[in-house]
C-alpha positions as CSV (number, residue, x, y, z in Angstrom):
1,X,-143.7,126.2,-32.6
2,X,-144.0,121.9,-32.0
3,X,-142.3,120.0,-35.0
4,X,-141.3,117.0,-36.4
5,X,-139.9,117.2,-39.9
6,X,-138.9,113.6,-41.9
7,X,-136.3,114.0,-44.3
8,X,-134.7,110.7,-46.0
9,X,-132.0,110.2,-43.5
10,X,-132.9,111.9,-40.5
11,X,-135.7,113.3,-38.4
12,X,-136.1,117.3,-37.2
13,X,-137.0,117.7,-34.0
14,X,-138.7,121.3,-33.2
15,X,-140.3,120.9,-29.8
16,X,-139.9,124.0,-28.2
17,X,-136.7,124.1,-26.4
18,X,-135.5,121.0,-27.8
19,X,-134.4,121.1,-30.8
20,X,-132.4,118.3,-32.1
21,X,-131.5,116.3,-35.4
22,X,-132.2,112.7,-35.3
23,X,-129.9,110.1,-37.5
24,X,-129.5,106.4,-37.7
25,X,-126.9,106.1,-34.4
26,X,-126.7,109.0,-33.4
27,X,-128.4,112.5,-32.8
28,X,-127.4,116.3,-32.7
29,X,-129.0,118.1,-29.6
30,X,-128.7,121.9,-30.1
31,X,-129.1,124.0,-26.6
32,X,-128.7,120.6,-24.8
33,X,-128.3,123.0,-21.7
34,X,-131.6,124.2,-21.7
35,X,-134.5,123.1,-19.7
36,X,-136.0,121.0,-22.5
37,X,-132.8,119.8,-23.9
38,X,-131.2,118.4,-19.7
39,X,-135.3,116.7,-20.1
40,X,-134.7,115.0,-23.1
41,X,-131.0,113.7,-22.2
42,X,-132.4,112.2,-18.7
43,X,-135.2,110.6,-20.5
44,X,-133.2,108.9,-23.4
45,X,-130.1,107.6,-21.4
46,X,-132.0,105.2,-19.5
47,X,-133.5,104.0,-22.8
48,X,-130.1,103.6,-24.1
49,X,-128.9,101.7,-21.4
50,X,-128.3,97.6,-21.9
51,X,-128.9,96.5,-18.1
52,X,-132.5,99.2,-18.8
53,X,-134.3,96.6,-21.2
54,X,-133.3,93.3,-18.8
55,X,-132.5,91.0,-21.5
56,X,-135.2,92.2,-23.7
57,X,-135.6,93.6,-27.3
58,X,-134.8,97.1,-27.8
59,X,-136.7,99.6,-30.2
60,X,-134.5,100.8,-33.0
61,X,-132.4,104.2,-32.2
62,X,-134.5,106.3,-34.0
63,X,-138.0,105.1,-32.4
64,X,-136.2,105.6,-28.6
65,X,-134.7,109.1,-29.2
66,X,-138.4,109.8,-30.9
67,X,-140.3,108.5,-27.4
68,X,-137.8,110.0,-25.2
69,X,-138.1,113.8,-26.8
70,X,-141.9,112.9,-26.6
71,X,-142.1,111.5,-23.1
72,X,-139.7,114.7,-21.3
73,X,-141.9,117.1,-23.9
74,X,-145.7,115.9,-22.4
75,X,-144.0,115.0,-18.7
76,X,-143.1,118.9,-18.5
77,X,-146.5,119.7,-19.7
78,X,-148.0,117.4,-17.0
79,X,-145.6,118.7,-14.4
80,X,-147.1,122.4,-15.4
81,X,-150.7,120.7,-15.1
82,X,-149.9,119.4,-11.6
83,X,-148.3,122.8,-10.3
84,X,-151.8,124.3,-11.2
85,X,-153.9,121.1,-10.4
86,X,-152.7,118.4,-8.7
87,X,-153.5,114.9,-10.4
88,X,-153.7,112.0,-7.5
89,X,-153.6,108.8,-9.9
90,X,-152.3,105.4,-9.3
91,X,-150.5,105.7,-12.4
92,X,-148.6,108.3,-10.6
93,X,-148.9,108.7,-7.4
94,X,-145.8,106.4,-6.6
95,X,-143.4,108.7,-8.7
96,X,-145.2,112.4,-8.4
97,X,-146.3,113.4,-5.1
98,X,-149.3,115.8,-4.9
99,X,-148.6,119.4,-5.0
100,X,-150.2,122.4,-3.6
101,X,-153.6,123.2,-5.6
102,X,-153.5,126.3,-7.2
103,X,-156.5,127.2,-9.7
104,X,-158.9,125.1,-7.4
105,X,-157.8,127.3,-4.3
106,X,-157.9,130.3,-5.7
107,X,-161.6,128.9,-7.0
108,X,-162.8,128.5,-4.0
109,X,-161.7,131.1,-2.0
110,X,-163.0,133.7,-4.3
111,X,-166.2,134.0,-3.9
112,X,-165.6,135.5,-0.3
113,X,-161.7,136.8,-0.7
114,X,-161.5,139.4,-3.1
115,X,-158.2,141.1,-2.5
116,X,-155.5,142.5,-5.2
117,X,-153.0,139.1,-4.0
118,X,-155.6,136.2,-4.8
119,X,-156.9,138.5,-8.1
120,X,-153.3,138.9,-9.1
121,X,-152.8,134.9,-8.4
122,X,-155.8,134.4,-10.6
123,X,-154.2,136.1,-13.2
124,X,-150.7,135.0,-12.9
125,X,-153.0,130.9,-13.4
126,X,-154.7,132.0,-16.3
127,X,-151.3,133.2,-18.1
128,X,-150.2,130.0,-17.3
129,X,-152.9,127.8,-18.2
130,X,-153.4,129.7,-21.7
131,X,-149.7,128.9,-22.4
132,X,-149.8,125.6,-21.8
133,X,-153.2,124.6,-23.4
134,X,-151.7,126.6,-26.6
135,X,-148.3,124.4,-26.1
136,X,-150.3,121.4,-25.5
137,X,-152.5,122.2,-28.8
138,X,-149.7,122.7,-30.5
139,X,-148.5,119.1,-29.3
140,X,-151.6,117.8,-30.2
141,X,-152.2,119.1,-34.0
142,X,-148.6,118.1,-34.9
143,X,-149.2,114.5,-33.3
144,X,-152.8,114.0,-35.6
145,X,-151.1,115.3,-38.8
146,X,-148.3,112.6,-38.5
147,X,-151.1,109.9,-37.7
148,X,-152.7,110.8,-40.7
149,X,-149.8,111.3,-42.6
150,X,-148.5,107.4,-43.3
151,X,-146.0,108.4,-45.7
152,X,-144.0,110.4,-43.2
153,X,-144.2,107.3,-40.4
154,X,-143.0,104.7,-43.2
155,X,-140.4,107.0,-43.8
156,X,-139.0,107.1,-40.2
157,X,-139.1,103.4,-40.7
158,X,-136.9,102.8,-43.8
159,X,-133.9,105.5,-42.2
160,X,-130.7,103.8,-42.3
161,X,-132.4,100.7,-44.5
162,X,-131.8,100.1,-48.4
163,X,-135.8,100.7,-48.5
164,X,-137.4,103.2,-50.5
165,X,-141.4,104.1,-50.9
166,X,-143.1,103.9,-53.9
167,X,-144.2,107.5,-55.3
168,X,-147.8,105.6,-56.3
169,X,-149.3,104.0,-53.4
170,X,-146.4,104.2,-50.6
171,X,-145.7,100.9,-50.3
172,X,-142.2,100.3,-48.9
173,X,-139.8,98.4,-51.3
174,X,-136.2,96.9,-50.0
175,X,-133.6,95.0,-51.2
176,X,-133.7,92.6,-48.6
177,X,-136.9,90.8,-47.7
178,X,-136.6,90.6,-44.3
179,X,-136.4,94.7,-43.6
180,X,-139.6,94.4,-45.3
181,X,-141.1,93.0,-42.3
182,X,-139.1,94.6,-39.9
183,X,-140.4,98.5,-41.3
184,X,-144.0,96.8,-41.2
185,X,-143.5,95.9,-38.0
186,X,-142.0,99.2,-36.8
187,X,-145.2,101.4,-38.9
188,X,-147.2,99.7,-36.1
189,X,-145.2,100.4,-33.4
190,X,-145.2,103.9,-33.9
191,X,-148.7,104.4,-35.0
192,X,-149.5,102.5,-31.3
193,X,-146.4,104.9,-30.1
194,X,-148.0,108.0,-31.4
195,X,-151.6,107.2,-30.5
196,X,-150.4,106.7,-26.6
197,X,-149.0,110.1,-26.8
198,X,-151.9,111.6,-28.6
199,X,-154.3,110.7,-25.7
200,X,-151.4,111.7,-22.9
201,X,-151.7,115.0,-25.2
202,X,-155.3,115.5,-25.5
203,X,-155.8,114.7,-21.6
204,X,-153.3,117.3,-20.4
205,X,-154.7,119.9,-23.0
206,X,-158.7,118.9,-21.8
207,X,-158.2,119.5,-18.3
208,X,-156.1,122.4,-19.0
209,X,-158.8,123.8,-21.1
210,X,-161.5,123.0,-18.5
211,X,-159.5,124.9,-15.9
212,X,-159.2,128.4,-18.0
213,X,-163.2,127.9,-18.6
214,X,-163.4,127.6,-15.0
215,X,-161.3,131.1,-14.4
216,X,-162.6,132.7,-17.1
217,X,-166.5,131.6,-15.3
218,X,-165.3,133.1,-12.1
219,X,-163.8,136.1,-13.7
220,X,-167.1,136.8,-14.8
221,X,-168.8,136.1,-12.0
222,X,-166.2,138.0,-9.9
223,X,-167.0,141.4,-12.4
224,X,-170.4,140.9,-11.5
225,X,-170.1,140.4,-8.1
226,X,-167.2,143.7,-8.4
227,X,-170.2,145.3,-10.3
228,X,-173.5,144.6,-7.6
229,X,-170.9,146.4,-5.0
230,X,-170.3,149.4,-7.2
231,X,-173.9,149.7,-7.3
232,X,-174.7,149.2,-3.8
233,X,-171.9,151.9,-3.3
234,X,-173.8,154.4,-5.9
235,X,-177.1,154.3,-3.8
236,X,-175.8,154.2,-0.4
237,X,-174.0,157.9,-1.7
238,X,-177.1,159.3,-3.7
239,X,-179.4,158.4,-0.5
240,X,-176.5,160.1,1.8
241,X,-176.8,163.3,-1.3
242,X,-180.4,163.1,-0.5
243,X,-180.2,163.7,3.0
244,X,-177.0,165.7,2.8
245,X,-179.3,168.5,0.5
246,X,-182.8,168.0,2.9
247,X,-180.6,168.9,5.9
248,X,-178.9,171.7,4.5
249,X,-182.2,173.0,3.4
250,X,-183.0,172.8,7.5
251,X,-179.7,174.8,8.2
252,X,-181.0,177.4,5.8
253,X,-183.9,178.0,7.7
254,X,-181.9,177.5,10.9
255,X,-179.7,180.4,9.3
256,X,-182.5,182.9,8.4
257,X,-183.7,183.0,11.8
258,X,-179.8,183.3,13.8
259,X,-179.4,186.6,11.6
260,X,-178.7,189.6,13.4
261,X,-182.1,191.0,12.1
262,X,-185.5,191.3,14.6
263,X,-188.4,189.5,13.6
264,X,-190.6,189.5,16.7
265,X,-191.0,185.5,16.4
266,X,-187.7,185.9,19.3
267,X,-190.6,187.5,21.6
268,X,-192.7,184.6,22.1
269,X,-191.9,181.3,24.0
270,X,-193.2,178.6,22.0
271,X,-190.9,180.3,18.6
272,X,-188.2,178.1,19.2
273,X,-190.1,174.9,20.0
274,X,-192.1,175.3,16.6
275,X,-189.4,176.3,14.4
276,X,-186.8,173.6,15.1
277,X,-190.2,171.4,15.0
278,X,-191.2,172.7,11.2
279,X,-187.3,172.5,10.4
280,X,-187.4,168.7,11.3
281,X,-190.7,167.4,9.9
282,X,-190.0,169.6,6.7
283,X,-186.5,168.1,6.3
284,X,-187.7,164.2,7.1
285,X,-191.1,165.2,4.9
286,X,-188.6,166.4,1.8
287,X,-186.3,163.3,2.2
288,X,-189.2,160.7,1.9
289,X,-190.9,162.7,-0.8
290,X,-187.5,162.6,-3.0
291,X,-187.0,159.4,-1.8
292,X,-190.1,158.4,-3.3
293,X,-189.6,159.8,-7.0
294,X,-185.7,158.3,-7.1
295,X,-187.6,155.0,-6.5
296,X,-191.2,155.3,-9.4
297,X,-187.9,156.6,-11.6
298,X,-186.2,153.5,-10.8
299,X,-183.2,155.3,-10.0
300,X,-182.6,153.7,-6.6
């Protein structure tokens, strides 16, 4: 589950293995030891660091721990992405270098590889990429409701301010004129904030999207193709059935005659000749005639 509770002094932060409590100066990381918690810590101690900003103006506490739990949570969602499908951008192709393709291998070889490893790699990828396009979702949905939630971004701006909002129209209200301003000034921030991590969001969850419609496609097309073989199988055996009963119906009349039991045919020369003649045309005659019906039935 992805949240991101307000409260009136702090900010809950529920984004799957982080979780954390977010105050004025400082903030409580529970499981810090934990994949998504080591993420979080090596994204906001840069951000934290004086000589980091050169001389420039820093965002408020609050808004850097909020960015860096939001830029390790999407950057381990885009990691996942390029471990499945590689993405060679300029953006980052100078920090990320291109991975092994996955999905678009396993895509292409397909169609002429069927074997139990590359189906079992196909669905080994489509495990994955259902988990992260529901984690990425997830992302996403919580990121629109807070856009379109005001009240809970002018809240994060009036934490550790003698602001309050105004229960009629939301408007913030402070002692001080100035922190006016300043909360103004952050709302935009983090609505600009939010939106670039929407679309970061909405990319990785698009393309991950479009690669489980791709599987899913060549699952299909892999059952059918399974399917056409099955049935190319089935005919090969009902034609060998076919000929397996017209040549046993030869070996019946080759029997009759070996018995033990005189029927005068032994006497003449040409017997043999005519028999094992009759016993071939009759079983090649009875093949082609059932043959014949399997195929006006449609059954071959």
């Amino acid at each position: 589950m992805q949240l991101m509770n307000v409260r009136e002094h702090a900010i809950l932060l529920n984004l799957g293995s982080l979780r954390a409590i977010v105050m004025q100066e400082r903030v409580l990381i529970f499981n810090y030891n934990r994949l998504g918690g080591k993420a979080f810590i090596d994204s906001l101690l840069p951000r934290l660091n004086p000589t980091s900003t050169n001389g420039g103006p820093s965002m408020p506490f609050v808004l850097e721990v909020v960015e860096a739990a939001l830029h390790s949570r999407i950057q381990r969602l885009e990691h996942r992405l390029w471990d499945l499908e590689p993405r060679v951008s300029m953006e980052h192709m100078s920090r990320t270098p291109p991975r092994l393709v996955q999905v678009q291998a396993l895509l292409e070889v397909l169609p002429n590889r069927l074997t139990a490893d590359i189906l079992e790699e196909l669905r080994i990828s489509k495990q994955k990429l259902v988990e992260l396009g529901s984690r990425a979702g997830a992302l996403k949905q919580m990121l629109l409701d807070i856009l379109e939630d005001t009240h809970e971004i002018r809240q994060i701006c009036i934490i550790g301010r003698n602001c309050v909002l105004k229960k009629e129209n939301d408007e913030i209200e402070c002692s001080v004129p100035l922190d006016k301003d300043i909360a103004e000034e952050e709302e935009e921030e983090i609505e600009m904030l939010l939106e670039n991590y929407l679309q970061r969001c909405e990319s990785c969850h698009g393309q991950a999207e479009r690669l489980l419609d791709s599987a899913k496609e060549m699952e299909d097309s892999i059952a059918v193709n399974l399917s056409s073989r099955r049935l190319e199988v089935s005919r090969f055996e009902l034609i060998l059935q076919v000929g397996t009963f017209c040549v046993a119906v030869g070996a019946l009349v080759a029997g009759i005659f070996g018995m033990n039991l005189r029927s005068y045919l032994e006497e003449h020369v040409f017997a043999f000749w005519l028999t094992t003649a009759g016993i071939i045309v009759g079983a090649v005659l009875a093949f082609y005639l059932m043959y014949w019906y399997l195929r006006t039935r449609k059954i071959l």
